[in-house]
C-alpha positions as CSV (number, residue, x, y, z in Angstrom):
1,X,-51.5,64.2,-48.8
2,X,-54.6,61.7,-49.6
3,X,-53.6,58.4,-50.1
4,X,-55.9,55.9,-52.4
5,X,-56.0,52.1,-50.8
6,X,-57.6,50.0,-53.1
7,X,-59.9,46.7,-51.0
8,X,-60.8,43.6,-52.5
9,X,-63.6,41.9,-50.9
10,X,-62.4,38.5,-49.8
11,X,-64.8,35.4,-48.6
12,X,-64.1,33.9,-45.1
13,X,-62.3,31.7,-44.5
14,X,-63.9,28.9,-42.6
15,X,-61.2,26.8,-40.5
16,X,-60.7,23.0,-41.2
17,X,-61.9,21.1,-38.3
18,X,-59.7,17.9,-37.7
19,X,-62.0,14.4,-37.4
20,X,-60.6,11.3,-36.6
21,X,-63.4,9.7,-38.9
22,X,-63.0,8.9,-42.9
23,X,-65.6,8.7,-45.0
24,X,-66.9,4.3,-45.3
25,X,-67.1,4.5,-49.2
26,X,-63.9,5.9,-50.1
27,X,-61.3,3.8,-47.8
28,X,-60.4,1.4,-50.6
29,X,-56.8,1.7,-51.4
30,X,-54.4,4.3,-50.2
31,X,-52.4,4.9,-52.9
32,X,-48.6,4.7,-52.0
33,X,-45.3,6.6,-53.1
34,X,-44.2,4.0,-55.7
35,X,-47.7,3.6,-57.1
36,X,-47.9,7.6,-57.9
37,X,-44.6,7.7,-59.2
38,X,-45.5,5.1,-61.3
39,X,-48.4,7.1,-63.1
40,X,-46.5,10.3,-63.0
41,X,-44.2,8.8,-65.0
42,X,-47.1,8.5,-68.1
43,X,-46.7,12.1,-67.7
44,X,-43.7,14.2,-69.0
45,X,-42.4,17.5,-70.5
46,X,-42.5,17.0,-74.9
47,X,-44.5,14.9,-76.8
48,X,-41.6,12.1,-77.2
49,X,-41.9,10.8,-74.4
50,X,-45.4,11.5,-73.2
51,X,-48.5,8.8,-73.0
52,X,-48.7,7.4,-75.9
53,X,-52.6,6.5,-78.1
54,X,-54.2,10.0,-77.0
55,X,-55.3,12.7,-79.5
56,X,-54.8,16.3,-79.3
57,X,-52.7,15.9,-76.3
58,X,-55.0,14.5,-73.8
59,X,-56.2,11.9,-71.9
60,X,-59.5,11.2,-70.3
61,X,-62.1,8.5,-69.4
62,X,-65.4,8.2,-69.2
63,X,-67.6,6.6,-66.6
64,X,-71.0,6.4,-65.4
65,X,-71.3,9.5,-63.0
66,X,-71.8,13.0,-64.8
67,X,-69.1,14.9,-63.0
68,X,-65.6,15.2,-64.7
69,X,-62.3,16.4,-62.9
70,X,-60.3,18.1,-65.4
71,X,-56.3,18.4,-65.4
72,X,-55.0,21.3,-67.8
73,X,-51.5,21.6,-66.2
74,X,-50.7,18.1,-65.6
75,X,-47.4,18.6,-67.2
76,X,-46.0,22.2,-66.5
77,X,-43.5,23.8,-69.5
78,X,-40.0,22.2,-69.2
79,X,-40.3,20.2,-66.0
80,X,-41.1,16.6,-64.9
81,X,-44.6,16.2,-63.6
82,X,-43.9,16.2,-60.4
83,X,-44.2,19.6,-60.4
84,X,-47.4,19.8,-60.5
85,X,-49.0,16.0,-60.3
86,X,-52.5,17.6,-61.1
87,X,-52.8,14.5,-63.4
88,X,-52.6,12.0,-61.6
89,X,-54.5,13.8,-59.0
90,X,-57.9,13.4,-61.3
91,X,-56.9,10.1,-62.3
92,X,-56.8,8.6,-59.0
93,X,-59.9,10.7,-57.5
94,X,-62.2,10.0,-60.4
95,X,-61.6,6.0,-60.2
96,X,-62.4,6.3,-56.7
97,X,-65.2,8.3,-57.3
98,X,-66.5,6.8,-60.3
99,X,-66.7,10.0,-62.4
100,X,-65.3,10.8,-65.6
101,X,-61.2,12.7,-66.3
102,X,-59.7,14.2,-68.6
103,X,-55.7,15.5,-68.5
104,X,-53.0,17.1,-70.2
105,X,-50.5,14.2,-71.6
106,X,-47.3,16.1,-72.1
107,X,-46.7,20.3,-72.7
108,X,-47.1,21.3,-76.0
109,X,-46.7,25.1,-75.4
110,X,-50.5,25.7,-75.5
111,X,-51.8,27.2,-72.2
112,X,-55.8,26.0,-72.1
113,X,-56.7,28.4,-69.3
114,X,-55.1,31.6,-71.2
115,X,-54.9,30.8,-75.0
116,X,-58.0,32.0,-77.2
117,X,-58.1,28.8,-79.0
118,X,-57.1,25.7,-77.1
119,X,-57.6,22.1,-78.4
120,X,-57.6,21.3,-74.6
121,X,-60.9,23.0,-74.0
122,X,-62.2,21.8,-77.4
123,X,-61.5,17.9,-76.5
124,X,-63.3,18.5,-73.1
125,X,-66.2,20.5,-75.0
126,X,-66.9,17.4,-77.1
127,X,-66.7,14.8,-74.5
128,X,-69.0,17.2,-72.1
129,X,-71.5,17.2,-75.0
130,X,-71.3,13.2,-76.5
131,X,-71.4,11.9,-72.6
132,X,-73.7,14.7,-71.0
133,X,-71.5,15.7,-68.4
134,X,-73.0,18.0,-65.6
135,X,-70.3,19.3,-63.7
136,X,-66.7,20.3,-64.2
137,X,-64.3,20.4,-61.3
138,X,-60.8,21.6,-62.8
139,X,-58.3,21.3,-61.1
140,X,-54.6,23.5,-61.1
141,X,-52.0,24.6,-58.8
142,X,-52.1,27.3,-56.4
143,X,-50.5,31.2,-57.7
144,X,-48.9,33.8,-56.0
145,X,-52.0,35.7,-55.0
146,X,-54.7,33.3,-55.0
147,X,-54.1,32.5,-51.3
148,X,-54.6,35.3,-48.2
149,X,-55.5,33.3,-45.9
150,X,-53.2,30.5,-45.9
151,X,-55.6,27.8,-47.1
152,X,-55.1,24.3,-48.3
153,X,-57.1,24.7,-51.3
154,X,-58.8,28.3,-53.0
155,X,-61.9,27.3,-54.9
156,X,-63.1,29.9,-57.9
157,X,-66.7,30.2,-59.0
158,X,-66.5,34.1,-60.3
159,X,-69.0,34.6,-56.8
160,X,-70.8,31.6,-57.1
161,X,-72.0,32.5,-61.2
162,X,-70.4,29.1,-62.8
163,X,-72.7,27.3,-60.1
164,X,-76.2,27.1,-59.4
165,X,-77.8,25.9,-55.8
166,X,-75.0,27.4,-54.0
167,X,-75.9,26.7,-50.4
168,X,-76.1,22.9,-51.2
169,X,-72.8,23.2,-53.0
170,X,-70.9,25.4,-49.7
171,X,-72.3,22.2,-47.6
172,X,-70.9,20.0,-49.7
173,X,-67.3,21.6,-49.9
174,X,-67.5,22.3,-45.5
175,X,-68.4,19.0,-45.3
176,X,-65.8,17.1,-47.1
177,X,-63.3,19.5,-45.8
178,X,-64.1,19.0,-42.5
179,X,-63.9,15.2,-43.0
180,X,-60.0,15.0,-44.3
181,X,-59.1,18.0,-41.9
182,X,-58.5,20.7,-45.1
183,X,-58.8,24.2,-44.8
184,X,-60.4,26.4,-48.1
185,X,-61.7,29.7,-48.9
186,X,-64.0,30.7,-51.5
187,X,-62.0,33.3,-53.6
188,X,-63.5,36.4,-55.0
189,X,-61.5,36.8,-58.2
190,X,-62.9,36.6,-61.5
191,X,-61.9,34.1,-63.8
192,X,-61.0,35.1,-67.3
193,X,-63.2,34.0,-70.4
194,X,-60.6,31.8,-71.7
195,X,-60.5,29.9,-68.3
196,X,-61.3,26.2,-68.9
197,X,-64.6,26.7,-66.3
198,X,-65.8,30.0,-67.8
199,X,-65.3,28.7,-71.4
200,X,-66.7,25.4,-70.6
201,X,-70.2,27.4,-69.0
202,X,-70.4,29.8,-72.2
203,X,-70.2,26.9,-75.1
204,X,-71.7,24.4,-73.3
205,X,-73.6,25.7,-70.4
206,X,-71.7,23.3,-68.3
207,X,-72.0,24.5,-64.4
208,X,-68.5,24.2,-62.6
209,X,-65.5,25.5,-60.3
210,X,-61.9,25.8,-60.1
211,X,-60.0,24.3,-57.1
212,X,-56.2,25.3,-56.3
213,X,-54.2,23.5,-54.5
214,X,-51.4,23.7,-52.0
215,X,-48.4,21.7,-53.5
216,X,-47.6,19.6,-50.5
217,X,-51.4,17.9,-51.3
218,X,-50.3,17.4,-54.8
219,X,-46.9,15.3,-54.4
220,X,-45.6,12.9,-53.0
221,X,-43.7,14.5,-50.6
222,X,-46.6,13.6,-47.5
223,X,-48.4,10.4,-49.1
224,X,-51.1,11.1,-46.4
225,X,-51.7,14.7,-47.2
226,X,-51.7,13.9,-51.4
227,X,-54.4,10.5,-50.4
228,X,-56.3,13.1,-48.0
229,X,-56.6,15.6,-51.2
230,X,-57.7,12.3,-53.5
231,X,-60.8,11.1,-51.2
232,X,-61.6,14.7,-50.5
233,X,-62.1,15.1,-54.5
234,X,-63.8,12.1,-54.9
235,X,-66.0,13.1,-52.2
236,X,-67.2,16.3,-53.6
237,X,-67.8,14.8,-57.0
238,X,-69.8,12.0,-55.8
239,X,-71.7,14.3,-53.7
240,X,-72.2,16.7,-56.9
241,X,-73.1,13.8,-59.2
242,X,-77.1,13.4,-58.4
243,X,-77.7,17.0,-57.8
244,X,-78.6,19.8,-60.5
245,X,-75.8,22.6,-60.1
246,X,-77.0,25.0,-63.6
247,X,-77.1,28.5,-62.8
248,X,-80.2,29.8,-63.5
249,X,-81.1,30.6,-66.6
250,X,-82.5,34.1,-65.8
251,X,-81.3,35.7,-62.4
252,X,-82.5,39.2,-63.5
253,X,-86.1,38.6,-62.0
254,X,-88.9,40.9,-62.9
255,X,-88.3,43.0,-59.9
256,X,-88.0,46.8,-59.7
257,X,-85.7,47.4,-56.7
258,X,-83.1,44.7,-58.3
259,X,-79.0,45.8,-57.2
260,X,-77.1,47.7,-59.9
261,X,-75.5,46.0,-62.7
262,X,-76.5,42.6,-61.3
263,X,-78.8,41.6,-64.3
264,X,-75.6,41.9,-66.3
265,X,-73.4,40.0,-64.1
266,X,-76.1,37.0,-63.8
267,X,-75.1,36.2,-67.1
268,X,-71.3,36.0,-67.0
269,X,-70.6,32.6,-69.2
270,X,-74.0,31.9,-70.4
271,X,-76.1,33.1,-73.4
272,X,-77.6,36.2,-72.9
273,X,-81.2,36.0,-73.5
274,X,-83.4,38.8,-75.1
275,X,-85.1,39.8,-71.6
276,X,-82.2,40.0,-69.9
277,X,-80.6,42.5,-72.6
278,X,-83.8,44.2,-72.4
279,X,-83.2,44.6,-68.5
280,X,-80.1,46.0,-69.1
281,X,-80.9,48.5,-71.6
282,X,-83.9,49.6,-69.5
283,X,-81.1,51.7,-67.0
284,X,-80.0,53.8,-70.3
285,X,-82.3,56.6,-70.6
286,X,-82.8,59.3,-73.2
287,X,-82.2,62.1,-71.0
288,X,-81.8,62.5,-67.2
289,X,-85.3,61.4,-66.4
290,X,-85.1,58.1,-67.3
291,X,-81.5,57.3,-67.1
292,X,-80.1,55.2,-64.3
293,X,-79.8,57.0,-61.1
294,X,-77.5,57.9,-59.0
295,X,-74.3,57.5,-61.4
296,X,-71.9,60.7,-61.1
297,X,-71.1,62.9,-63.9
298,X,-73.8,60.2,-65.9
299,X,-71.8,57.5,-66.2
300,X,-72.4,53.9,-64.8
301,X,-69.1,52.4,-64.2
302,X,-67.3,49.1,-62.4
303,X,-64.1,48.2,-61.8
304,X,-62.6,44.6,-61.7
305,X,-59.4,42.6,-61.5
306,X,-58.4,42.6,-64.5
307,X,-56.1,45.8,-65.7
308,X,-58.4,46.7,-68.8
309,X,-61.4,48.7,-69.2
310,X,-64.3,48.9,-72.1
311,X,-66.0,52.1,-72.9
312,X,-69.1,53.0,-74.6
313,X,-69.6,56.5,-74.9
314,X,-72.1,56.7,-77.2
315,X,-74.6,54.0,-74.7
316,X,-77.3,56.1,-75.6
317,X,-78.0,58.4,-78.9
318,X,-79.8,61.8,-78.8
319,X,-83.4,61.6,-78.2
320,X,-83.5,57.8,-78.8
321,X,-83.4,54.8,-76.4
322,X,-80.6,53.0,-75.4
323,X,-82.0,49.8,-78.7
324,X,-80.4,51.9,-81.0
325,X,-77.2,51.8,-79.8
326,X,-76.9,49.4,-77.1
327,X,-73.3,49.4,-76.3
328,X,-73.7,50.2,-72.8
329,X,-75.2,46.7,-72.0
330,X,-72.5,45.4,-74.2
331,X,-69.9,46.6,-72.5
332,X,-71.6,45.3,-69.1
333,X,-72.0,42.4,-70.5
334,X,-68.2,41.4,-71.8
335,X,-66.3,43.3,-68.9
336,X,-68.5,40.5,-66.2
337,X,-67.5,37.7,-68.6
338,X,-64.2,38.8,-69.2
339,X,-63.9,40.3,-65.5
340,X,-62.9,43.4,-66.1
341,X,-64.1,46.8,-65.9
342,X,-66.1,49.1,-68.1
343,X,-67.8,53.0,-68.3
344,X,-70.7,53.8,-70.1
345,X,-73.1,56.9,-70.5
346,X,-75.9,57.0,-68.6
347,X,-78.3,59.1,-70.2
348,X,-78.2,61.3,-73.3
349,X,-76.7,65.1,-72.4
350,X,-76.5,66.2,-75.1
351,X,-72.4,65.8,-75.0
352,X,-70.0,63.9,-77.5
353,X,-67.2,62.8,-75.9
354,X,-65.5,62.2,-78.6
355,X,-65.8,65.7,-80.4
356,X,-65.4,68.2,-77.6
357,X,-62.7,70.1,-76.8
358,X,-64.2,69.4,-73.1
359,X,-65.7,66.0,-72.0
360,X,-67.1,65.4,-68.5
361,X,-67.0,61.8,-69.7
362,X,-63.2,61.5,-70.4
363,X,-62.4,63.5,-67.3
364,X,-63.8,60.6,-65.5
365,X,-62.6,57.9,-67.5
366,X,-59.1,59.3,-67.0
367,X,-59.9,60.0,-63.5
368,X,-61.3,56.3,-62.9
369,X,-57.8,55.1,-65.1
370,X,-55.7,57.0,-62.7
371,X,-57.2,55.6,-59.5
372,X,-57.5,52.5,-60.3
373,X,-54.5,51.9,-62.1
374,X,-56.1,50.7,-65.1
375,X,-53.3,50.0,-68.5
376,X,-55.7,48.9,-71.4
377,X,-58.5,51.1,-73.3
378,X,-61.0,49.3,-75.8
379,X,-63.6,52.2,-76.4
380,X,-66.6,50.7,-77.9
381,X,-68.8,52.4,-80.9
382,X,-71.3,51.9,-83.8
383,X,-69.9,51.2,-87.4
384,X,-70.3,54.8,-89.4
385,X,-70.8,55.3,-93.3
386,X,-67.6,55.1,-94.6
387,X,-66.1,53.5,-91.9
388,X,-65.6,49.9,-94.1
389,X,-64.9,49.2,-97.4
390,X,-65.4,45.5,-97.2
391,X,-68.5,45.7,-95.6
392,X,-66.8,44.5,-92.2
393,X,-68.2,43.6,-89.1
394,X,-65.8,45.0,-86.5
395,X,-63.8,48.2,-87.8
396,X,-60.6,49.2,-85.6
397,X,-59.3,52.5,-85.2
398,X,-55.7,52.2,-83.5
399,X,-54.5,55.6,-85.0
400,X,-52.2,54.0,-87.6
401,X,-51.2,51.3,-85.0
402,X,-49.8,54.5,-82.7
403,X,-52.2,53.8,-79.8
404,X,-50.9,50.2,-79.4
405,X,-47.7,51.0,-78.1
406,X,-45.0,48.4,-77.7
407,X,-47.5,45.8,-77.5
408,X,-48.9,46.1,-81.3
409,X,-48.2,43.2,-82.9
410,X,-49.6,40.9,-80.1
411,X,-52.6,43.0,-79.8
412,X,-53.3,42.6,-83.6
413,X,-52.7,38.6,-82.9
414,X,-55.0,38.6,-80.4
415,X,-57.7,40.5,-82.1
416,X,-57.4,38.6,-85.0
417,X,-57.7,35.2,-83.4
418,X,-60.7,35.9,-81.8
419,X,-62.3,37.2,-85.0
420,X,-61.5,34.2,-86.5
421,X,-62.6,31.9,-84.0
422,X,-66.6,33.5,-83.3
423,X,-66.2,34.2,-86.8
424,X,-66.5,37.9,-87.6
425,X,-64.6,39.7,-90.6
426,X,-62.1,42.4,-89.0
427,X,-60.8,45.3,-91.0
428,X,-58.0,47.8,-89.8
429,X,-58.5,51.4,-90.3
430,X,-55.3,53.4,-91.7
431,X,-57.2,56.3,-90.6
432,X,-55.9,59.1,-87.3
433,X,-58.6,59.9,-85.0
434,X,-59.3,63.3,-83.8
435,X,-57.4,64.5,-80.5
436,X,-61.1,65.3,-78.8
437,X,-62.0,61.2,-79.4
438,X,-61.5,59.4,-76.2
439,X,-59.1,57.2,-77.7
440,X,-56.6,59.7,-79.0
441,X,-57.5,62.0,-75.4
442,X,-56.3,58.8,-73.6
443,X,-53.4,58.2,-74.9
444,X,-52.0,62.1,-75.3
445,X,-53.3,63.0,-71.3
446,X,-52.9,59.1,-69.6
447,X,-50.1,57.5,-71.7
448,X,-52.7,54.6,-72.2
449,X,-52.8,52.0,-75.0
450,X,-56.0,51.4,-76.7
451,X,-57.8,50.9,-79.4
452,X,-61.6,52.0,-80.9
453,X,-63.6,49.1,-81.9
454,X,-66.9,50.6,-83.8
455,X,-69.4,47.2,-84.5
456,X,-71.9,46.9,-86.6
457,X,-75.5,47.0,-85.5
458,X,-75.8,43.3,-86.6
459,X,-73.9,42.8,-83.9
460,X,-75.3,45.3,-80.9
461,X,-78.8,44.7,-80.8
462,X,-81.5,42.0,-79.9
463,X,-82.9,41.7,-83.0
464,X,-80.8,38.7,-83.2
465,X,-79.5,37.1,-79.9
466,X,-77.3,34.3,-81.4
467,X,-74.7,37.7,-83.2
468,X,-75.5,39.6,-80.1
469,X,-73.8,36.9,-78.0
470,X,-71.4,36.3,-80.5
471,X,-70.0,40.0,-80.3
472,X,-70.1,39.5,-76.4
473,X,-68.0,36.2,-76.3
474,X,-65.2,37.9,-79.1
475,X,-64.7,41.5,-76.6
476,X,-64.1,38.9,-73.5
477,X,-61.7,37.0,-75.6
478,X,-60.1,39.8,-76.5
479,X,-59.8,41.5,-73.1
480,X,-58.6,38.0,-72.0
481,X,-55.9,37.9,-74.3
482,X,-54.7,41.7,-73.7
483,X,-54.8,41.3,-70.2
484,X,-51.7,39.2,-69.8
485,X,-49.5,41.7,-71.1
486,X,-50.1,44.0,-69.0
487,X,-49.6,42.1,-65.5
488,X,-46.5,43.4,-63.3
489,X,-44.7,40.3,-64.2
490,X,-45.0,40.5,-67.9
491,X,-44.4,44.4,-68.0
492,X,-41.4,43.7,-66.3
493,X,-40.1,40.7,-68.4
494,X,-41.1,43.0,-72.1
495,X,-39.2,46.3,-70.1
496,X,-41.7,48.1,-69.3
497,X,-41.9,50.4,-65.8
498,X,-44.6,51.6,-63.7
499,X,-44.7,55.0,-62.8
500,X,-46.5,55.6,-59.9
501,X,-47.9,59.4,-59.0
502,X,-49.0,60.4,-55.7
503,X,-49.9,64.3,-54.6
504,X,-52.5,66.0,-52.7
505,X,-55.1,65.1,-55.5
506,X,-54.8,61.7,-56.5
507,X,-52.7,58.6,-56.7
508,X,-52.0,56.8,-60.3
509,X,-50.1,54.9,-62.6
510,X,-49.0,55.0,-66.3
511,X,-46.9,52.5,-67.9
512,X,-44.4,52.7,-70.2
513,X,-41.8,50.7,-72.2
514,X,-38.0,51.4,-71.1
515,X,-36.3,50.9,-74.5
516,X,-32.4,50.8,-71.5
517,X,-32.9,49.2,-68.0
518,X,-31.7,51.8,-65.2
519,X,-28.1,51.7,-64.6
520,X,-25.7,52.2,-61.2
521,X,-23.0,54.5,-61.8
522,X,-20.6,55.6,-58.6
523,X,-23.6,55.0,-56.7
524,X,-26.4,56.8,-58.5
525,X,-29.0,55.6,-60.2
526,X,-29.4,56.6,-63.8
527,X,-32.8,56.5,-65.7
528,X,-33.9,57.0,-69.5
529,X,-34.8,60.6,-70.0
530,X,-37.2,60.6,-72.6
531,X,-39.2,57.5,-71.4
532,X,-39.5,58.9,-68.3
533,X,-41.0,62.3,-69.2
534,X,-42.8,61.4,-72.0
535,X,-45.2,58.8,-69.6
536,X,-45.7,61.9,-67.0
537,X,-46.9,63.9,-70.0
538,X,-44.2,65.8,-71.5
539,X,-42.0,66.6,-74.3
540,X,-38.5,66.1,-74.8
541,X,-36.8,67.8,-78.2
542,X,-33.0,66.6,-79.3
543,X,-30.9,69.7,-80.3
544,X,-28.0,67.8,-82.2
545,X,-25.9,70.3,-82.8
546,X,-25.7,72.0,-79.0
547,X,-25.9,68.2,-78.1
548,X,-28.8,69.6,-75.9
549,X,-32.4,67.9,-74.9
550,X,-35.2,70.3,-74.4
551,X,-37.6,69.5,-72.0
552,X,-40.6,70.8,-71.9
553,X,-43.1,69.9,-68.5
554,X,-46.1,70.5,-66.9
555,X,-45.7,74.4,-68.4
556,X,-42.0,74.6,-67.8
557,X,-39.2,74.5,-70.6
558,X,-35.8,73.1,-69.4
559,X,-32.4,72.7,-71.3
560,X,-30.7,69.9,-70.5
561,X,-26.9,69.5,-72.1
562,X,-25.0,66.1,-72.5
563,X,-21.8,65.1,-69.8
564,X,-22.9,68.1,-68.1
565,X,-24.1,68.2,-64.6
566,X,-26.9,70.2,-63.2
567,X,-27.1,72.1,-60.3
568,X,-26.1,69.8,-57.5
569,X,-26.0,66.8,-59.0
570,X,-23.3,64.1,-58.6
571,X,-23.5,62.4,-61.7
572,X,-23.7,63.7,-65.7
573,X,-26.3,63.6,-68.2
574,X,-25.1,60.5,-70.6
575,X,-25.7,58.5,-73.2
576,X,-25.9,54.4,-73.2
577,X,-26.6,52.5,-76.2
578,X,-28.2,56.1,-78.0
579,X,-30.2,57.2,-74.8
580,X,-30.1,60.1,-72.8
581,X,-29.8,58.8,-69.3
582,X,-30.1,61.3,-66.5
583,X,-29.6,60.9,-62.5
584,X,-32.7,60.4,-61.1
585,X,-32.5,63.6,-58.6
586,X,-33.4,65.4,-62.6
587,X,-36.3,63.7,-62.1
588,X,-37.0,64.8,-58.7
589,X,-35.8,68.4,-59.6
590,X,-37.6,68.7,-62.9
591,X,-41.1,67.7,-61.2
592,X,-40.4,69.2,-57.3
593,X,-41.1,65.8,-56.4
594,X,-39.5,62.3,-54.4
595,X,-38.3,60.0,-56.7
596,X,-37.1,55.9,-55.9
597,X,-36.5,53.2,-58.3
598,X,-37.4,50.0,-57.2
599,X,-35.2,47.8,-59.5
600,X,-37.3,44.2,-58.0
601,X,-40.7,45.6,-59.0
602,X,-39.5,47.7,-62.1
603,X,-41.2,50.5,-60.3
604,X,-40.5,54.5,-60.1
605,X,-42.3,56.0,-57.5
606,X,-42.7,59.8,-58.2
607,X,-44.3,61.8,-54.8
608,X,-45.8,65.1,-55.0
C-alpha cells in the first residue's frame, strides 16, 4: 500500500536568547495591571457600549512616524476584550514608539481579515493614503495551526512578498527579539487576499506583515511578559520607520534561467505590470517546442494552502500564442494572490479538455484533486458568442446551480460581492454543460463543487493593465471567500464528512454534505446510505414498493431491503428522519474495504 504524506516547508525557528539589557529609549513607563484594565475597558463586545466619537467602528491616531500598528480583532464576537487585548496592545506600543494605530472599537459582526468588503480595511486605506504611511504591522492573535514550533510570536509575510529588503527586516525582528527574550518564526503560509496586509499591499502598495501572538503576551495575566510584547513592537516600528521596505516593483528580472512560476508569484498583492504578464505568457507555447518544459502530461501546475484550485484549460489556443487567450498567467496570477493552487495547459496539443470523451488534462486535474485533497473547482475560460445576452463581463456556468452543491447560495453571495466591489457586470448561465467539460467531468468522477467562469477578453489580456488587474484582484476575492467553507471546521459545523480513500494507487478525499449525522445503535455505528455512496461515485435507486435500495458500485449492482440485515451484520438497514441508514460494515462489505468513523473530525476513513 503507498501512502501519500503531504510536507509543508516551514522556516526555522531561531531561539530567543535571554539579555539582561533593555533597550535606553523605550524604558519610560511600564504599564501596570490597573492601567490596562483601564483602556480595555474602552473596548467591548456591541456597539452600546463601545468607545464612543469613532466612525465606522474604529479607532486610530496619527503621529509623525510612517509605520502604523493595526488592531482588527481588538474586540473578538461576544466576549470582553480581554480576550484578545490586541487593542490596547497597538495603543500602548505606538505611543511609545511614536507611530501611528488604528483598532477595532467594538464587534460589529464584520471580520476585516476574511470579509470581501470591510469598512475596517477601507478606514485604514484612507488614512494610509491622506498620512503616507509606509509600513503596516497588524497585529492578531495566534490560531490553532499557525504555531509548530512553539514560538512566542509567528510573523506572516506570504515568504517575504508583502516586504521589500528582507535581510534588513530579519535583523530587525532577531534583534528586538533577542533584546526582550522572545522566541518567533517566520511562517510559510499564505495569506488570503482579503487579509488586512495583502489587501492593504494590492490597493495601496503599502509594504507590511502580520504578527501573532501567544495570549499570555497579550493579557494581563504576566504584566512583564504583556510590557516585554509592548517595547518589543515599539522597537520594530521605530526601527522600520526610516527605512524603505516596498517590494520591488519588478522581481521577474530579464534573466533566462529565472525559477518556475516565480515571475508570477513576485507579484502577489501588487499591480501586475505589462512586462511581467508578458514574462509569464512567454512559458505558454503554441506547440511542444516552445511551451514550458518539463511540465508532465503539459500542464504547469502548483499547489497551495488553501483547499481550492483555478483551471485554465484553454491557456493556449491552436496555432496561436498564449496573448490570445492568456488565462494561464491569469490563473498564476490569482491562485499566488489568493494562495491557492491552479493547472493550466502548457502548450497547444491539439486536445480539448473540455470536448473529449478522453482528456489527459482532466485525468491530472482529478489526479492532482485526489492527492492533494483539493474541495473547490473554478475552471477558467474565454467568453463565447452566445454566451451573454447583456453583454457581460464574467459569464458563469454552474450547471443550473447543480455543481455548487450545498454551498450555492453562499457561493452566488460571494461571487456577486466581489463583482460588485472591482466592479464587473456578472451574468448567470441557465445553461447544462456537456459531461466531457471539466467542470461537469469533475463533479460526476471527483464529487467536486465548482463552477466555469468564461471572461471576456477585456478582461484577459495586456492591452489594458488597469481591467487586467482588476479581473486578477475579483478571482482572489473570490477564492478567498470560497475558501472558508470548505475548511475542516466549517464542513463539520454545515454537516458535511470527509471521506478519505486509501489503496495501492492513491490516497484522496471527497466531501460531501450528510443531510443525518451518524447514529449509535446497540453499539454499531450507523451511516447515511446514499450520501455515502453517492461521494465514492455510485448510484443508489429507491424501489418503493419492495421497500428496496439498489446500489449500484464501482461495476457491481446490489439490493439492499429495509429492517433487513445482511449477511453477518448485527444491525438492520433503517430509516431516521426519511434516510436510509445502514451499519457501517455495508460499507466495508459493499467496497471490500476498512471502514472507521471518526465522529471528533467528522471523518470516514475508507481503506483499500
Amino acid at each position: 500500500m503507498r501512502k501519500i504524506i503531504r510536507i509543508t516547508a516551514v522556516a526555522v525557528l531561531i531561539a530567543a536568547v535571554a539579555l539582561p539589557t533593555m533597550p535606553n529609549c523605550l524604558l519610560a513607563g511600564e504599564i501596570t495591571k490597573e492601567e490596562l484594565t483601564k483602556m480595555n475597558a474602552k473596548y467591548y463586545d456591541n456597539k452600546n457600549n463601545g468607545r464612543p466619537g469613532q466612525a465606522d467602528n474604529v479607532y486610530y491616531k496619527i503621529r509623525d512616524q510612517k509605520v502604523i500598528l493595526s488592531a482588527p480583532y481588538a474586540v473578538k464576537a461576544g466576549e470582553k476584550p480581554q480576550a484578545t487585548q490586541s487593542g490596547t496592545l497597538v495603543e500602548n506600543a505606538s505611543s511609545k514608539a511614536g507611530c501611528s494605530f488604528i483598532s477595532k472599537a467594538y464587534n460589529d459582526g464584520e471580520d476585516p481579515h476574511v470579509d470581501i468588503s470591510s469598512k475596517y480595511r477601507n478606514v485604514l486605506f484612507d488614512l494610509v493614503q491622506k498620512n503616507k504611511i509606509r509600513f503596516l504591522i497588524d497585529i492578531v492573535q495566534m490560531f490553532s495551526g499557525d504555531n509548530p514550533k512553539k514560538a512566542d510570536i509567528v510573523i506572516f509575510t506570504n515568504n517575504f512578498e508583502t516586504v521589500g529588503n528582507r535581510e534588513e527586516l530579519e535583523k530587525i525582528v532577531q534583534s528586538a527579539a533577542e533584546k526582550y527574550n522572545l522566541s518567533y518564526d517566520w511562517s510559510s503560509k499564505r495569506l488570503p487576499a482579503t487579509n488586512v496586509v495583502m489587501d492593504m499591499l494590492a490597493r495601496a502598495k503599502l509594504p507590511g506583515m502580520q504578527i501573532r501572538i501567544s495570549s499570555e503576551y497579550r493579557t494581563n495575566t504576566d504584566m512583564a511578559k504583556y510590557n516585554a510584547m509592548v517595547n518589543f513592537l515599539a522597537d520594530l516600528a521605530q526601527k522600520i520607520a526610516p527605512m524603505d521596505m516596498t517590494p520591488a516593483a519588478d522581481n521577474t528580472g530579464d534573466s533566462s534561467d529565472s525559477k518556475e512560476g516565480e515571475d508570477s508569484k513576485a507579484a502577489a498583492g501588487q499591480e501586475i505590470t505589462s512586462k511581467q504578464l508578458s514574462a509569464v505568457n512567454s512559458k505558454y507555447g503554441a506547440d511542444d517546442s516552445n511551451g514550458r518544459p518539463g511540465q508532465p502530461n503539459n500542464v504547469y501546475t502548483e499547489v497551495r494552502d488553501l483547499r481550492v484550485i483555478l483551471s485554465a484549460p484553454y491557456a493556449v489556443k491552436a496555432g496561436t500564442k498564449s496573448n490570445a487567450i492568456q488565462t494561464g498567467s491569469l490563473v498564476e496570477f490569482a491562485s499566488s494572490r489568493a494562495g491557492c493552487s491552479f493547472i493550466a495547459k502548457a502548450y497547444n496539443d491539439g486536445e480539448d479538455a473540455n470536448s473529449g470523451s478522453g482528456s489527459v488534462y482532466r485525468d491530472t486535474l482529478l489526479k492532482l484533486v485526489k492527492e492533494n485533497q483539493i474541495r473547490f473547482l473554478i475552471d477558467i475560460a474565454q467568453i463565447l458568442k452566445g454566451d451573454t445576452s447583456k453583454n457581460a463581463d464574467v459569464v458563469v456556468f454552474t450547471n443550473g446551480g447543480k455543481t455548487l452543491m450545498q454551498n450555492k447560495e453562499k457561493i452566488m453571495e460571494t461571487v456577486n460581492a466581489a463583482a460588485e466591489k472591482h466592479r464587473l457586470s456578472i451574468e448567470w448561465s441557465p445553461r447544462t454543460l456537456a459531461s466531457t467539460y471539466v467542470l461537469s467531468d469533475m463533479y460526476s468522477r471527483g464529487k467536486m463543487p465548482g463552477m466555469h467562469m468564461r471572461i471576456s477578453s477585456n478582461y484577459r489580456t495586456s492591452k489594458d493593465m488597469e481591467k487586467y488587474n482588476t479581473m486578477v484582484n475579483f478571482l482572489a476575492d473570490v477564492v478567498a471567500g470560497i475558501a472558508p467553507l470548505y475548511t475542516e471546521k466549517a464542513m463539520k459545523e454545515a454537516g458535511q464528512i470527509s471521506l478519505t480513500l486509501d489503496s495501492d494507487e492513491v490516497s484522496y478525499e471527497v466531501t460531501t454534505r450528510l443531510t443525518t449525522a451518524p447514529v449509535v445503535r446497540d453499539g454499531i455505528p450507523m451511516v447515511p446510505l446514499r450520501v455515502v455512496i453517492e461521494a465514492l461515485g455510485g448510484e443508489v435507486e429507491w424501489i418503493g414498493e419492495r421497500r428496496t435500495a439498489r446500489i449500484r458500485l464501482e461495476g457491481k449492482e446490489v439490493d439492499l431491503v429495509l429492517d433487513q440485515a445482511g449477511p453477518g451484520w448485527a444491525a438492520l438497514a433503517t430509516t431516521i428522519d426519511g434516510h436510509l441508514m445502514v451499519p457501517l460494515g455495508y460499507v466495508t462489505e459493499a467496497l471490500g474495504a476498512n471502514a472507521v468513523w471518526n465522529p471528533e473530525t467528522g471523518t470516514l476513513e475508507i481503506i483499500k
